[in-house]
N, C-alpha and C positions, 0 to 999 in steps of 0.2 A: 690148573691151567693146562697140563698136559693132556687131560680127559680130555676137556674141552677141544681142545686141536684136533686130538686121534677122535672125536667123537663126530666132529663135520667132515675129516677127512672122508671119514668111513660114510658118512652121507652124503658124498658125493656136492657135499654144498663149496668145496675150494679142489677141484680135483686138478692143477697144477702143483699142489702141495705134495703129495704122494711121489711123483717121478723126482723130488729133490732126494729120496732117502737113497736114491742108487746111486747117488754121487757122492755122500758126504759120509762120515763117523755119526751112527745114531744119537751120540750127543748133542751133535753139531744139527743133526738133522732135527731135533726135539726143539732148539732155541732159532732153528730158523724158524720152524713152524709157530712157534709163538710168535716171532717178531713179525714174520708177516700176517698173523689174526690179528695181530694189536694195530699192525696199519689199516685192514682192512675194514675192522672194526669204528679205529679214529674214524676215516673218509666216512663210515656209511653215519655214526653223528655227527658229523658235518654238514653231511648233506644236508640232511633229515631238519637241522638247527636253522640250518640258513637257506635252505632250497624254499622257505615261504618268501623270503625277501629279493632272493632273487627271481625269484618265477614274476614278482611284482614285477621287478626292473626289466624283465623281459619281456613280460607284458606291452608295459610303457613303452619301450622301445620302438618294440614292432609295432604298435598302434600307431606312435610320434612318426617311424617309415614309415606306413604304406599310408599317414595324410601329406608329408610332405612331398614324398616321391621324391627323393634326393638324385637317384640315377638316373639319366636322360634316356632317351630311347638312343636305340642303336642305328639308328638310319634315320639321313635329313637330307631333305632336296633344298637344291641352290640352283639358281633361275641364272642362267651363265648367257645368257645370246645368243646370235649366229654362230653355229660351226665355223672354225678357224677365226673367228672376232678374239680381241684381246682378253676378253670376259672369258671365253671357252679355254684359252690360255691362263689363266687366271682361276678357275676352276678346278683346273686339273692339279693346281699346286696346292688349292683347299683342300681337296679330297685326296692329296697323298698325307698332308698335313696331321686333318683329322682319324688316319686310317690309324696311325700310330697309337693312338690312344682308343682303338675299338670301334671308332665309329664309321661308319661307308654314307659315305658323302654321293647323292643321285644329283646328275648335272640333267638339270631341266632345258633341253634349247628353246630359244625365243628365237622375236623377230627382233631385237633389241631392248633397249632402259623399259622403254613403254613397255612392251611384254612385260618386262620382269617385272615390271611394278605391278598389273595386273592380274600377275600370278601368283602375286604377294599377296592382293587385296580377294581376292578367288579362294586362296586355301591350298594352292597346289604346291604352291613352294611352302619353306620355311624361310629362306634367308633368298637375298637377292640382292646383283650389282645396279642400283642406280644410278643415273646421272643429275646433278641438278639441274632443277628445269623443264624434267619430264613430265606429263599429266597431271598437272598444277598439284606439285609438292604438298602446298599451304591447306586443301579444300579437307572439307569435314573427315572425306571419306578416308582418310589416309589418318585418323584419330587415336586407331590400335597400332600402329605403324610406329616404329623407333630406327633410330640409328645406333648403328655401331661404330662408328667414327668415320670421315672421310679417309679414300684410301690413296686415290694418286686426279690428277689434273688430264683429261680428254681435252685438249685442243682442236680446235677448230680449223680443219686442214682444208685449205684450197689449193690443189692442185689445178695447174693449167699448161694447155698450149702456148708457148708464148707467139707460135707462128700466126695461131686462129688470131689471139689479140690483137695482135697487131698489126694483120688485115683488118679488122674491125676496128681499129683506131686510124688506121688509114683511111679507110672508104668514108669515116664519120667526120674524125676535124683534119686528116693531113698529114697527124702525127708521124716523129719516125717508126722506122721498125722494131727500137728496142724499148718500147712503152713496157716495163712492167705493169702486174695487178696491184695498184695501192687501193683502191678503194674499190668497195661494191655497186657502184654506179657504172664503172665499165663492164659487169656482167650483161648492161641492157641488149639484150637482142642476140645475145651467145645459151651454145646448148650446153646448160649445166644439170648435172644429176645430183642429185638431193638425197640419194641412198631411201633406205625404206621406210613406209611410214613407222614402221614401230621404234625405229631407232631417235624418233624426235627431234630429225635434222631439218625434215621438210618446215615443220613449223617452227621451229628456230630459225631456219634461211627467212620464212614468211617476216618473222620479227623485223628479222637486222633487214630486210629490204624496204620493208615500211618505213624503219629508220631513216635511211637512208635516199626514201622519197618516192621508191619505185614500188609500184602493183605486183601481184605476182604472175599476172603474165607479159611483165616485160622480159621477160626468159623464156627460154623453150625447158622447162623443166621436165626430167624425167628421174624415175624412182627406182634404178636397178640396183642389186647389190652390190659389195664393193668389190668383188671378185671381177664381174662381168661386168661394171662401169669401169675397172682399171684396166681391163683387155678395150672397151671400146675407146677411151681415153688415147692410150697408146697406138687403136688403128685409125684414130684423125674422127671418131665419128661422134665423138664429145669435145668439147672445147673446153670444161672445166667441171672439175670432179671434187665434192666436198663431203668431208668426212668427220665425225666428231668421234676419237676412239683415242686409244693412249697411244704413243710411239711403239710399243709391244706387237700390237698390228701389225701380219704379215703383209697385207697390202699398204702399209704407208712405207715400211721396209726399202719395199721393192720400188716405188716409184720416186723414193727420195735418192736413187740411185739408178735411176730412169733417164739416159739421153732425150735432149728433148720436152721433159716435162720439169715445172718449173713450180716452187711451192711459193704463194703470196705471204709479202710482206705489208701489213696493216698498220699505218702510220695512224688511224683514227680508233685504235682499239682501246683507248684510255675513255675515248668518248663513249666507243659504244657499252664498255664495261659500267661507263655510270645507268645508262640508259635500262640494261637489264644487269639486274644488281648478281643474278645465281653466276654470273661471267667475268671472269678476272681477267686481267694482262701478264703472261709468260712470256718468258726472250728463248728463242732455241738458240744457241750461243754457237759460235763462229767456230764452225772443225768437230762439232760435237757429232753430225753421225760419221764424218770418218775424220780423223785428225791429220790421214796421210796425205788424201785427196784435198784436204782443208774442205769438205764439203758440210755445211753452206760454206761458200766462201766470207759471209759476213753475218750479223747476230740478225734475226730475224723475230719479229714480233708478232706475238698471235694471241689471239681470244680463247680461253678457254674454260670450261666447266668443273665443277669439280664431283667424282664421282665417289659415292659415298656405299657401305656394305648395310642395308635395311633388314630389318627383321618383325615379327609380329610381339604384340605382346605376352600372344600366349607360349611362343616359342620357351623349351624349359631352359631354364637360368643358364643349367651346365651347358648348354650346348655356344647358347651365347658368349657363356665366356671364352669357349674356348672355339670360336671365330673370333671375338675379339684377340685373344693371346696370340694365334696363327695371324691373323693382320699385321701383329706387329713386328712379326719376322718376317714376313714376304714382303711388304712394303715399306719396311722402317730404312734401306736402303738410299743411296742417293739413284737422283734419275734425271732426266733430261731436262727436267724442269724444276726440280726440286734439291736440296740438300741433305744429308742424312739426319733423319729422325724428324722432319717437315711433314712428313705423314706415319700413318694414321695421326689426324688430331680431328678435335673437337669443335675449332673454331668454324671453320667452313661449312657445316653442316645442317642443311634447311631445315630437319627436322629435331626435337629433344634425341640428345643421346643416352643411351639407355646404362642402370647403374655398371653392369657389368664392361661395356665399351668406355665410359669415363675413367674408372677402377685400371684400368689394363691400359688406358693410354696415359692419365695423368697421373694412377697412383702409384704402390709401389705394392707386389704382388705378396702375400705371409709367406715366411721362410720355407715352411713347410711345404711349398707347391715344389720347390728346388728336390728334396728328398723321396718325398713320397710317388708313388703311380697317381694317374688322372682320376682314378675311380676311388682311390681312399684321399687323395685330399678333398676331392669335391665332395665328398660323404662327412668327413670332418668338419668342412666348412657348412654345408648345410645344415648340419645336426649338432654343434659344438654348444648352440645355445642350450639343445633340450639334454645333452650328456652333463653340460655342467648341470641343468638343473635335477636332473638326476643325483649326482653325486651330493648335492645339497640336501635332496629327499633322503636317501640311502644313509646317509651318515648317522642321523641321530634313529633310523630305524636296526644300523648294522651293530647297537649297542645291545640288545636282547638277544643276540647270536652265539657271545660268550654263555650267560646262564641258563640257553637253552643246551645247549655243548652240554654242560655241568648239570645239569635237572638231570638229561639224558643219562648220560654215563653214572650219575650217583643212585640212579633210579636200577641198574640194576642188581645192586646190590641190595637197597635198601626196601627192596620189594617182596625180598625174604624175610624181614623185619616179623612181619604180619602174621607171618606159620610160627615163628619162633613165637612171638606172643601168643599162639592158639596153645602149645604144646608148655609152656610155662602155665598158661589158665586150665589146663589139667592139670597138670603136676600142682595147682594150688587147692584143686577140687579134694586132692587128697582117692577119688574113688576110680582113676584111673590104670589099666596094667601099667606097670612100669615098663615091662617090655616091651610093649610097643609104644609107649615113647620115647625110647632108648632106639629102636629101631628108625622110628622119625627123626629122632637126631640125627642118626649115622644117614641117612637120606639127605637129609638138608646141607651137612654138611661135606656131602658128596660134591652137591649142587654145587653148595661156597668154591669149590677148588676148583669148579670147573670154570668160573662166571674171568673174565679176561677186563683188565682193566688200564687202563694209562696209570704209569709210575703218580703220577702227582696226586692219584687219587686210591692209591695200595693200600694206605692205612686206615680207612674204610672198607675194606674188603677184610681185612685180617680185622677190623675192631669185629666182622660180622664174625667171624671162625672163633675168635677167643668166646664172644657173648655164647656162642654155640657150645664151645668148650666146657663155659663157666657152668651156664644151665645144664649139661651133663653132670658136671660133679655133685650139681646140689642134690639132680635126681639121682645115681647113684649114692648119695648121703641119707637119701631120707629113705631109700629103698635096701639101705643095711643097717636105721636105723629099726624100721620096722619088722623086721626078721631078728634083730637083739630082743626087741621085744617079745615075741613070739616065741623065739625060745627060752 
């Protein structure tokens, strides 16, 4: 075994071994050098035993990644709205969201819902804020389309004059001057802005007027946005301004706390809600946007939509779900219309909601998301089935591992078996020198001393030295047998 050592040192095949001897007592430095060939040696049959069954499993592996693509891409676009709309507001809290976990979130602007839905159905987006009711939800083309859960309630705001009104309720039946807007029939023959076509309020206004009995140009309608209808609003040059967006909206903000401008209260919202079904009935409740002011001074009832997080079907898993998991922290909050954990859910929702959005709203998340980063548990969970069935395959193949080990390691020994039988089949010829098979011997058993072996397998390496041993003595026995004779 010591050849052995000094004999790779000196070739340079472990040359970390050599700078040990300047440290230690050449004793010392003799049985490190062993104990590290004997590791070095273990690891390389190891390998060698099991490196065919793992190379399989590696194989399988990377085959099983690169069809199911477990990782998502690193960048997705989300179709957000108008600059400063609640969506843009609403965006920027996705894409700090998603940042956390690697991914950069591209905020697409629309002209509103309709936009986004179209940007949906286009390919330019990945995900997108709709509202229900926008570009008929229900139609073919929307087939690849899913939901991620409803996220919060857009109301249907009428902001108005109450001075313009009630000049207009004066000139028409007499009325006093403090006519509230309870119903959409006194909009007849006042200047209302409908905000822009993509946001889907014009043709929602169109609905609930028809409803209500009137054409659509019994108004003077115009379509500016909500920035510059809230400036014209406030300088007398609109008489009522309608908006469908969430309370988060910096212009309903500001005009709910606008002298002068008055938000309607809709005693027939129960009616119009049956009439289109995507519209429910919400209370703004009395003191809610200030409680000091008590403003509204009383609970105020309005129509509203409910706006839901879209996505495609191609969109990858991971990313979906974690829009869905980010929904349910930035909207699981209470809100002005709502209770805590009232949103994201599943009921409200025009379209199928997709496994991952159900999953994260009604189920309950595996423990392991709690622990792990985004990218090893989503790895885990995508590929858990083909690991378990790996480990299934690997098992009853990891049982030839052990006797390939042991072939290996008893093969070196026993592969000097074969010269010992050459040099025994002379010595039986009877017509060979003896010294040079005396000479063969002291060679082979050179070799023997040299060969390095794990302890459990020693007594195979010395059965080879004695057998070596033995065969010497018989040839030196039968080679001073025949020199008795001779002389």
């Amino acid at each position: 075994m010591r050849g052995t050592a000094g004999a790779m040192a000196q070739h340079g095949l472990f040359p970390g071994i050599q700078s040990v001897s300047a440290f230690f007592h050449p004793a010392m430095t003799r049985q490190i050098k062993q104990a590290l060939l004997l590791v070095l040696l273990s690891l390389r049959d190891m390998l060698a035993s099991a490196g065919p069954v793992l190379l399989l499993a590696l194989s399988l592996l990377a085959g099983t990644y690169w069809w199911l693509d477990p990782q998502p891409p690193r960048t997705v676009t989300l179709a957000t709205g108008p600059a400063g709309s609640a969506y843009a507001e609403f965006g920027q809290r996705y894409a700090q969201a998603l940042a956390r976990d690697g991914i950069q979130v591209k905020l697409l602007p629309t002209d509103g819902p309709v936009g986004n839905l179209q940007a949906l159905r286009e390919r330019r987006a990945d995900v997108a804020f709709v509202r229900g009711g926008s570009g008929n939800m229900g139609e073919r083309a929307n087939a690849d389309i899913m939901s991620l859960g409803a996220l919060f309630y857009e109301p249907l705001w009428l902001f108005y004059r109450p001075a313009a009104l009630n000049g207009a309720a004066s000139n028409n039946k007499g009325a006093s001057q403090d006519t509230p807007l309870t119903s959409l029939t006194q909009l007849r023959g006042l200047r209302v802005n409908m905000d822009q076509p993509g946001s889907g309020v014009p043709d929602l206004m169109r609905r609930l007027l028809e409803a209500n009995g009137l054409t659509p140009d019994a108004v003077t309608a115009s379509e500016m946005d909500p920035d510059a209808a809230a400036q014209a609003l406030q300088a007398g040059q609109l008489d009522v301004l309608v908006l469908v967006t969430a309370p988060e909206s910096p212009v309903v903000q500001r005009l709910l706390k606008q002298p002068g401008i008055a938000l309607a209260d809709l005693p027939q919202a129960d009616a119009l809600s049956r009439r289109l079904p995507f519209l429910q009935t919400v209370t703004l409740p009395r003191g809610m946007v200030d409680l000091a002011s008590e403003l509204p001074p009383q609970s105020i009832g309005l129509l509203a939509a409910t706006t839901a997080l879209l996505t495609r079907e191609d969109t990858h898993p991971a990313l979906r779900q974690l829009f869905a998991q980010s929904a349910q922290r930035i909207h699981g909050g209470a809100g002005w219309f709502n209770g805590v954990r009232d949103f994201p859910n599943t009921r409200t929702s025009e379209l199928p909601v997709s496994p991952e959005g159900d999953r994260a709203i009604n189920g309950t998340p595996p423990f392991y998301q709690r622990y792990l980063p985004f990218w090893a548990s989503n790895l885990l969970e995508r590929m858990w089935l083909v690991i378990g069935g790996l480990i299934v395959l690997l098992l009853p193949l990891s049982r030839v591992v052990p006797p390939l080990y042991t072939y290996r390691v008893r093969q070196r020994v026993f592969r000097w078996y074969a010269r010992l039988q050459q040099v025994e089949a002379h010595m039986e010829d009877g017509d060979a020198d003896p010294t040079g098979l005396l000479n063969e011997l002291d060679e082979l058993d050179r070799v023997a001393a040299q060969i390095t072996v794990p302890l459990a397998h020693a007594d195979e390496l010395y059965a080879l030295r004695n057998n070596i041993e033995r065969t010497r003595r018989r040839l030196l026995g039968r080679a001073g047998g025949r020199m008795a004779d001779a002389a």
